[in-house]
N, C-alpha and C positions, 0 to 999 in steps of 0.2 A: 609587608614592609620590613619586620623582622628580621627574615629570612634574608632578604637582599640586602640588609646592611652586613649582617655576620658576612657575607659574600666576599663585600668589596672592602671592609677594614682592612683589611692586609693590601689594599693601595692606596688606604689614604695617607696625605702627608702626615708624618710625625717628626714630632722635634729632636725625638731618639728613637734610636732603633727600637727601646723597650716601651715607649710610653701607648698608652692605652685611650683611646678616646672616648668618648661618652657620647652614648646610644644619642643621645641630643646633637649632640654636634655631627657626628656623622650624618644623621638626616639631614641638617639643615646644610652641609655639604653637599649631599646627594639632590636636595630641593634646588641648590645655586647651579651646580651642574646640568640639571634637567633644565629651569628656564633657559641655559644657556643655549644648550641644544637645539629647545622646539622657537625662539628667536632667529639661531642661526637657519634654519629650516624656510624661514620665510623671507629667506635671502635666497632663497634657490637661484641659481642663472640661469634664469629663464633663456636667453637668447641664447648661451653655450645650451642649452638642452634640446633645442632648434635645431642646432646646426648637428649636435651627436647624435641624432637621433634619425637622421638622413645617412648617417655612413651605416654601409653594409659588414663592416669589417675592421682588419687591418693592414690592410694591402699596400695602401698608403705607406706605412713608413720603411718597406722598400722598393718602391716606384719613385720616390723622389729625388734620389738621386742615381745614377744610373752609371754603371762600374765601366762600363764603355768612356764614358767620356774620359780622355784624355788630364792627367793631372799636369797642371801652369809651374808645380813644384816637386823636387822630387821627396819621398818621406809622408809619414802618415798627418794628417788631420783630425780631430776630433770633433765630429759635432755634438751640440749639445741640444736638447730639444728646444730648448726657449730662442735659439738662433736660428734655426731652422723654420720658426714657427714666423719670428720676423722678420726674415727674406722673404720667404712666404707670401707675408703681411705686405711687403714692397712693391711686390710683381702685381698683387691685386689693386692695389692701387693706382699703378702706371699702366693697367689696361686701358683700350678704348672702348667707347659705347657701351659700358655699364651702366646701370642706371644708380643716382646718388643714394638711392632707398637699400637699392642691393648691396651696394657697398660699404652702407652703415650699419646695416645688420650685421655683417659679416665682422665688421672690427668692432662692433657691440661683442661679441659672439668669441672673439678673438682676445679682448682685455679681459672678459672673465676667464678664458680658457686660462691664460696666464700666471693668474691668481693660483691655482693649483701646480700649475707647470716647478712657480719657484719654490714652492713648498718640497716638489720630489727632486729637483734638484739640488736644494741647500741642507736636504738630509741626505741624499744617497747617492749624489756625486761630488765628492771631494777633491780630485788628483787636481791636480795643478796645471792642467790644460784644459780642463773642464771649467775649474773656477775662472780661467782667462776667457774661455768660451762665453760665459755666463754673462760677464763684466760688457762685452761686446754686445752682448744680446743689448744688456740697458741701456745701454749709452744709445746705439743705432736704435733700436726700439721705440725711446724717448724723441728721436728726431723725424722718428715718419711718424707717429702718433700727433706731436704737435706742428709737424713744419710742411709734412709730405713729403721729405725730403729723405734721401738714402744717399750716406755719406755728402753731405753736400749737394746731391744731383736733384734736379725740380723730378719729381717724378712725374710730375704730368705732364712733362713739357711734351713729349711727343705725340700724345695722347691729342694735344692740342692744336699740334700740325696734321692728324687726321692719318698718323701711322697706322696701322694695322698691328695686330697683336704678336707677329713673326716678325716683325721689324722690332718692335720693342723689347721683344727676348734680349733679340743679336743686340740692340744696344746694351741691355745692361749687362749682356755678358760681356762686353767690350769693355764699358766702362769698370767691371767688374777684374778685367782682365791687365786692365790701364794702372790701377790702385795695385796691384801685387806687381808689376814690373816696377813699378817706382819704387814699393819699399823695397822690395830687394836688392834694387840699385844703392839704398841708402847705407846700406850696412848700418842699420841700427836696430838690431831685433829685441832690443827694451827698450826703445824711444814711444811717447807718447801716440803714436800710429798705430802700433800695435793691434789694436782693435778694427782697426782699420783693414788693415792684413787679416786676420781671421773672419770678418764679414763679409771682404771680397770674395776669400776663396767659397766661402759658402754660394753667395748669388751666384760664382761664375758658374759651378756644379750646375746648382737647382738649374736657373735658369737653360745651360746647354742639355742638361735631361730633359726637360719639359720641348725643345727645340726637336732634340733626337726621334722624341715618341712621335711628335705630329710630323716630322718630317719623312717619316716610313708610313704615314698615311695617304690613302689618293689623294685626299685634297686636303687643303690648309681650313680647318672647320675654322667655325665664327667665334668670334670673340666669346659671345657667351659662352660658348663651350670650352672653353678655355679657362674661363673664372670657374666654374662649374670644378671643372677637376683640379686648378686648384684648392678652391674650397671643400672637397672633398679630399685632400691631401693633408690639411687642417685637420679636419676633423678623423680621419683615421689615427695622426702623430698624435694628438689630443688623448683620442681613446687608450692609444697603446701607452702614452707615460702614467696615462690614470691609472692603468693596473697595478701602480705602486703607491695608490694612495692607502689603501688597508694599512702596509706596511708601514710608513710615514704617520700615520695615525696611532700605530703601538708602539714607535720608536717613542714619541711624547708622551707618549703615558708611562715611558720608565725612564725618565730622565735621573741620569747622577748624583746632579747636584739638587741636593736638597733644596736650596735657595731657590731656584731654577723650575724644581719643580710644578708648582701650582701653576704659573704662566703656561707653563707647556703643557702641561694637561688643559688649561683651558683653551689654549690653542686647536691642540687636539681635538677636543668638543666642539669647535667653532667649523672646523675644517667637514670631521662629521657631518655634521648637519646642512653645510650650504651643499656638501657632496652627494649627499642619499642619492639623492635621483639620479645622480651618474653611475653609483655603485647598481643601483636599478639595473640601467642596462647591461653594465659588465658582466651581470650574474647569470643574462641570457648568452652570455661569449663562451666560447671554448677557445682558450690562448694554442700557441705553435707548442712544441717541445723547448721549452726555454725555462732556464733553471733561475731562483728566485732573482739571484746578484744580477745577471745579466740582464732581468727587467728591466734595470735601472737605468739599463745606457741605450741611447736610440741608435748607436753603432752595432752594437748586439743584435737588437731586432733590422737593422739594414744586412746584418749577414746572412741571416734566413736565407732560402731562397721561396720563390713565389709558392710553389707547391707547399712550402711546411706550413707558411702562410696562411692556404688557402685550405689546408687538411682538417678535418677533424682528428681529437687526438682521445685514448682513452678517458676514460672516468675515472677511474683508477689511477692514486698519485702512482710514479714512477721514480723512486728518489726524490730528488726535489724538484721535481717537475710538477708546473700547478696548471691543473685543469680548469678549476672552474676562480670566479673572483669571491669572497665571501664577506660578509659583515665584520670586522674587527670588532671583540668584546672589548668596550669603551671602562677602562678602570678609572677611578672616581678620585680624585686628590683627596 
């Protein structure tokens, strides 16, 4: 015990740079820290471990949208994961003949994913299209979570008239496509819509890629198969943003501001521990060639192409190319 407190003194909070803490108080620091942990632990996400633990990869997060489709605008877009994750969440909903069981696993499985999602975006994507990204995700999020509904639209509605799952694409890529000529017509590109316009153009993508892939198929497969790879779309984007939880986790443990400090170091402990089991599996992945910054962004990992994807890559770092995912040492406020 000795030993590991001399360790971690030099990250516990101090009220000066000089002050000295007492061998007592830093255990009973390190003691508040550890319950933290093995409580946070027993919060594991169970159903996010379900559903990661059926993706083979991450192939997923460039399959979903697909550079052939045609852009409604001209100029670049940025997605952000947590918007991506809730279009996603839209289309599995407005499928038909799903079964209710299937589909509440899957958004059991999709709110925890989340919970991590905002965490590597509100530390490691800042720019100002991103945070508008973000802002979208919540808003539209919140209303297919509680109403079923995308942008105003019943999602189920055609589900109910007994569409078919290639009918239900083409609509919400219409309706998807209906939302971005209006606002552009409005000339208001800070008006309250705004999110509105960023969501659109997301489903209209998603949805005409998912359209694109089945339609160079002989035949139009069954609905099931269709949630299938959506949910297997999930769960790859899921896997590939978690490779920035390590990171996100020692960004909190050196936070600036004094004040600041001890919340975000416990944060960090909290994150930790509901994660273990994800970092689990990471640690059996070997990531593409993608250098750390670029993790961050699910535009980065959409520019890959399939092969780097799907390559194994040395063991040996390469610069700052990271091979394998590892444990973050956890410093102790």
């Amino acid at each position: 015990m000795r030993v590991e407190m001399e360790e971690y003194k030099g990250y516990v909070l101090q009220i000066e740079d000089d002050a000295k803490l007492t061998t007592r108080v830093v255990r009973n620091v390190l003691n508040s820290i550890t319950r933290l942990l093995q409580e946070s632990e027993k919060k594991s996400p169970r159903n996010l471990m379900k559903l990661l633990e059926d993706s083979k990869g991450f192939i997923g997060v460039v399959e979903f949208d697909d550079e052939r489709v045609l852009p409604l605008i001209p100029g670049e877009f940025q997605n952000s994961w947590s918007l991506v994750v809730v279009t996603l969440t839209a289309i599995v909903i407005a499928l038909p003949s799903i079964s209710n069981d299937c589909v509440k696993d899957l958004l059991f499985s999709i709110s925890e994913g989340i919970y991590f999602v905002r965490h590597v975006e509100e530390n490691l994507n800042p720019c100002e299209d991103l945070v508008k990204s973000r802002k979208a995700s919540r808003r539209v999020g919140a209303e297919v979570d509680v109403y079923r509904t995308w942008l105003q639209i019943d999602l189920r509605k055609k589900a109910r008239k007994g569409k078919r799952s290639k009918e239900i694409l083409q609509w919400l890529g219409d309706e998807a496509a209906e939302h971005v000529k209006q606002y552009k017509n409005s000339n208001a590109s800070l008006n309250h819509s705004f999110h509105k316009f960023i969501a659109a153009i997301c489903m209209y993508r998603t949805s005409q890629t998912l359209l694109l892939h089945y339609n160079a198929q002989p035949s139009w497969p069954t609905d099931m198969d269709v949630f299938e790879r959506v949910r297997s779309l999930i769960a790859d984007i899921f896997l590939a943003c978690f490779t920035n939880l390590s990171r996100v986790i020692k960004m909190k443990c050196h936070h600036d501001e004094i004040e600041k400090r001890q919340d975000s170091v416990r944060t960090a402990a909290q994150i930790l521990g509901k994660s273990k089991a994800i970092l689990n599996i990471l640690q059996a992945r070997q990531l593409p060639d993608i250098d750390m910054d670029s993790m961050a962004y699910i535009d980065k990992w959409r520019a890959l192409s399939k092969n780097e994807i799907l390559s194994e890559i040395d063991i040996e770092r390469d610069g700052n190319r990271v091979d394998r995912i590892t444990y973050p040492v956890i410093p102790h406020f």
